[in-house]
N, C-alpha and C positions, 0 to 999 in steps of 0.2 A: 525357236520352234519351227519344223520344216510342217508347209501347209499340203504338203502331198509325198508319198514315199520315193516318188521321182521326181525328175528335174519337171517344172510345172513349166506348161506352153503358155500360160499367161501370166503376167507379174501386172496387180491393181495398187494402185497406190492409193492409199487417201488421207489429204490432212483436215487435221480437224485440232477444234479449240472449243470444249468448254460446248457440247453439241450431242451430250450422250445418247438423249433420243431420237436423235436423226441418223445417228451412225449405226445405232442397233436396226435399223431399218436399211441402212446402206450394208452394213453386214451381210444380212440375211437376206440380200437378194443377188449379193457374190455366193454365197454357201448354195442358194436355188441353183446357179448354173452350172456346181458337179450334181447334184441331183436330178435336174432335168434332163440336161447334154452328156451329162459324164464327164466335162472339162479339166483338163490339170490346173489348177489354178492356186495363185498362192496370192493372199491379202495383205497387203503392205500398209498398217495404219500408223501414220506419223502424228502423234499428238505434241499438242504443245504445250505440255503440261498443267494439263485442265485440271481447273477444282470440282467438277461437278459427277466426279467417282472415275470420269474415262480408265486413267491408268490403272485403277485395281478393276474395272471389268475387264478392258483387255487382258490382262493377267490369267484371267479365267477361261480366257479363250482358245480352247487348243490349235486351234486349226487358223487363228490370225495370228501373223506377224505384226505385233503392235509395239513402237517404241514412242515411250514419252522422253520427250526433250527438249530445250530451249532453241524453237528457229526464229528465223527473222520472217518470217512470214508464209503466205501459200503456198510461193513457187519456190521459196528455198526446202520446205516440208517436202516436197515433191522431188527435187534434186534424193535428199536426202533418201527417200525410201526406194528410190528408184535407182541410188548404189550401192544396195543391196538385193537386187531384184536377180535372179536367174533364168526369170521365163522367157522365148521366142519372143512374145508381143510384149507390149507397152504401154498401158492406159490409166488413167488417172481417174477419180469417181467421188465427187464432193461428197462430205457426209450426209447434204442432204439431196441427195440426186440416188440413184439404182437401175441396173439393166434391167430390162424387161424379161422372164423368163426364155429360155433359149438363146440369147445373144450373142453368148462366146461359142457357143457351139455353131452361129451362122458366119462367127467372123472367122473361127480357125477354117472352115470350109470354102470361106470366100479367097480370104488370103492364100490358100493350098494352090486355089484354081486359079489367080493372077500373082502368078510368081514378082512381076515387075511394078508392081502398085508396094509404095515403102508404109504409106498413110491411108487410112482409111475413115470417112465419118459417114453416118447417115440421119434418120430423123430423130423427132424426139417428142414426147411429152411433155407439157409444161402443166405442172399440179398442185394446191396447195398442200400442206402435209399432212392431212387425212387422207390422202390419193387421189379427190376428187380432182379431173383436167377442167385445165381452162384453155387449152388451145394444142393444137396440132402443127407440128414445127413441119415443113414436108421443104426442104432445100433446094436449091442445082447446084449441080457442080463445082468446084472450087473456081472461082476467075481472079486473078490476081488483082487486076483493074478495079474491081468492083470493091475488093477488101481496101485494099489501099486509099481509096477512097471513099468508102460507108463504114460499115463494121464487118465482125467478123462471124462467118453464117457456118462455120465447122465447129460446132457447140461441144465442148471439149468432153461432156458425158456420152459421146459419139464418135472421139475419136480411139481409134488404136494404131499405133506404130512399130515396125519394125525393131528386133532389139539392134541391128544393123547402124541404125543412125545414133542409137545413142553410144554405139562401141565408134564409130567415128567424129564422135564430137559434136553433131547437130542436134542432138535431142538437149538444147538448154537452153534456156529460160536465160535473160538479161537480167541479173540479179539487180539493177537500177530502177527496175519497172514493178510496180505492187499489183496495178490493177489490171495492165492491157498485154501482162508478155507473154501469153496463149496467144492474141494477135499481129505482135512482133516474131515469136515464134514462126509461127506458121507461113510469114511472107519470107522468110530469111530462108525455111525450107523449098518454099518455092523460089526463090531466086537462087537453089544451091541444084537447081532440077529433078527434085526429088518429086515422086509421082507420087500425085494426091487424087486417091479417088473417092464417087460419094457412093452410097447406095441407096434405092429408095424403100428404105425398112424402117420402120420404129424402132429402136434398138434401146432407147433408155428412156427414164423421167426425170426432166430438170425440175428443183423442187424449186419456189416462193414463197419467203415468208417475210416478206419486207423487208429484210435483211442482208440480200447479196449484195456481194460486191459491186455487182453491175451498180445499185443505186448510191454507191458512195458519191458525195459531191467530186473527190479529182477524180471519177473515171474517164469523165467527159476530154477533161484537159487531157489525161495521159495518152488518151487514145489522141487524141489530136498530134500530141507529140509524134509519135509513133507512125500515125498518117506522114507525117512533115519529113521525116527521116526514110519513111518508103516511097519517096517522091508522089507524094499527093497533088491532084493540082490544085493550085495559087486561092483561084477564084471558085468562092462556096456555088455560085450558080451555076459555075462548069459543072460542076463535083455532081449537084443535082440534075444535070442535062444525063450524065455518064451515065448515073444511077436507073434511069430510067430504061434502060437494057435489063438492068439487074429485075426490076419492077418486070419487065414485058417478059422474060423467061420465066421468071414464077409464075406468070400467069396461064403462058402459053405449055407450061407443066400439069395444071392443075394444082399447084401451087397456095391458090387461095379459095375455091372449093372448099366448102363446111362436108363433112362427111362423118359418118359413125365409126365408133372407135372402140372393140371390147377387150380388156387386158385387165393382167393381174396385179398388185399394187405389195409388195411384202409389208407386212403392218409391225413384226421383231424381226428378230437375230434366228430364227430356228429354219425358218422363216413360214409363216404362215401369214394367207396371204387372202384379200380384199378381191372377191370376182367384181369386176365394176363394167359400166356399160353406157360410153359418153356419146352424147347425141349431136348432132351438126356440130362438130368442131371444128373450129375457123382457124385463125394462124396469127391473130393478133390476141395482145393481151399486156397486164396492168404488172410490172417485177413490184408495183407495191403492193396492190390488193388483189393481183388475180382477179379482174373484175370482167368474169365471165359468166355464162350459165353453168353450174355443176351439173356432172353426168348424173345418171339415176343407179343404183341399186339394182345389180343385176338379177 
């Protein structure tokens, strides 16, 4: 099934397992961005052959590219739909994560106007799955130093890439890594000089529901691994000395600043969608409980 009558300037991928209500939400808020912007975009959903109906509702779907079939996990689901992809850009969109309305339409225009920028991520939302936020992501900059040494602050429902890199080979994932090769990724692009730029837009919502990845018990370790392999330094009290540039440019950004925040939240697949209206949003919060203030009802 072609998700547009031409070749589509985006190609989304997204895997999923056994997650049908979160992906009809992530659906339908890829279908918002040709209704809002006009966007060419084509939906790559790579299931892994969920029991809880995915593969017959994708079937139903004209306008998604959805294949169910046995992967080895998140980034190989993503490998996979992503060699089938035809569009310019390159972006990935957990099923419980969604752009915000207009998104592809600021990044086809961003990308236009920096010909030499290959990667792009900006802010984000962090919400539990009624839509309601618990925090406001607001970034700097990519710093190598700072990744290699803390985590990783280009939140992948923010990034988009060049189809450039993945036609020369750096658009992949370490097939040895389950939980951290979005942040192996990413340092390997930068030591291959590939230009990484941020913007400061809200551009999506990462969703919690106690369940991500981030809270697996190895994520800790693999990311440590991954640190150790991008020449992390030795000593945790260095690491913490370093990090505290990272600390002082968030701050000196605005950064950590509570501020109001009013956006659309897609609630299906059609998409229809949640006016909401979140009040002093800060930049910390709980991937178990989301234990913030919820916005109000706009």
């Amino acid at each position: 099934m072609s998700a547009d009558a031409g070749t589509p300037l985006f190609s989304v991928a997204t895997p999923t397992r056994n997650a049908l209500d979160k992906l009809r939400r992530c659906v339908g808020s890829v279908r918002g961005q040709r209704a809002d912007g006009g966007v060419a975009v084509e939906h790559l959903v790579q299931d892994a052959r969920s029991s809880d109906g995915t593969p017959d509702w994708l079937a139903a779907q004209p306008d998604v590219m959805g294949l169910s079939e046995p992967d080895r996990g998140m980034y190989d689901a993503i490998h996979r739909a992503w060699a089938r992809a035809r569009g310019q850009y390159f972006s990935w969109l957990n099923a419980d994560e969604q752009y915000l309305p207009g998104t592809l339409a600021f990044v086809q225009r961003w990308f236009e106007a920096h010909p030499q920028v290959q990667v792009l991520f900006g802010d984000y939302l962090v919400a539990r799955p009624d839509g309601t936020a618990v925090a406001l992501r607001r970034e700097i900059p990519f710093r190598r130093a700072y990744v290699a040494n803390g985590f990783l602050n280009t939140q992948s429902c923010t990034l988009f890439f060049r189809r450039a890199l993945w036609e020369r080979g750096l658009l992949r994932f370490d097939d040895g890594l389950r939980y951290a090769a979005d942040k192996d990724l990413m340092l390997r692009l930068a030591d291959a000089g590939v230009a990484i730029a941020h913007v400061p837009r809200v551009l999506a919502v990462f969703g919690i529901d106690g369940s991500n990845l981030s809270t697996h018990p190895q994520m800790a370790q693999e990311a440590e691994q991954v640190r150790r392999r991008h020449g992390a330094l030795a000593s945790p009290a260095l690491r913490r000395v370093l990090l505290l540039g990272r600390t002082a440019e968030r701050l000196l950004s605005g950064g950590y600043a509570r501020r109001d925040f009013a956006y659309r939240y897609a609630i299906d697949e059609q998409p229809r969608y949640r006016e909401l209206q979140a009040r002093r949003l800060g930049g910390r919060y709980s991937l178990a409980d989301g234990a913030e203030p919820a916005p109000q009802e706009a």
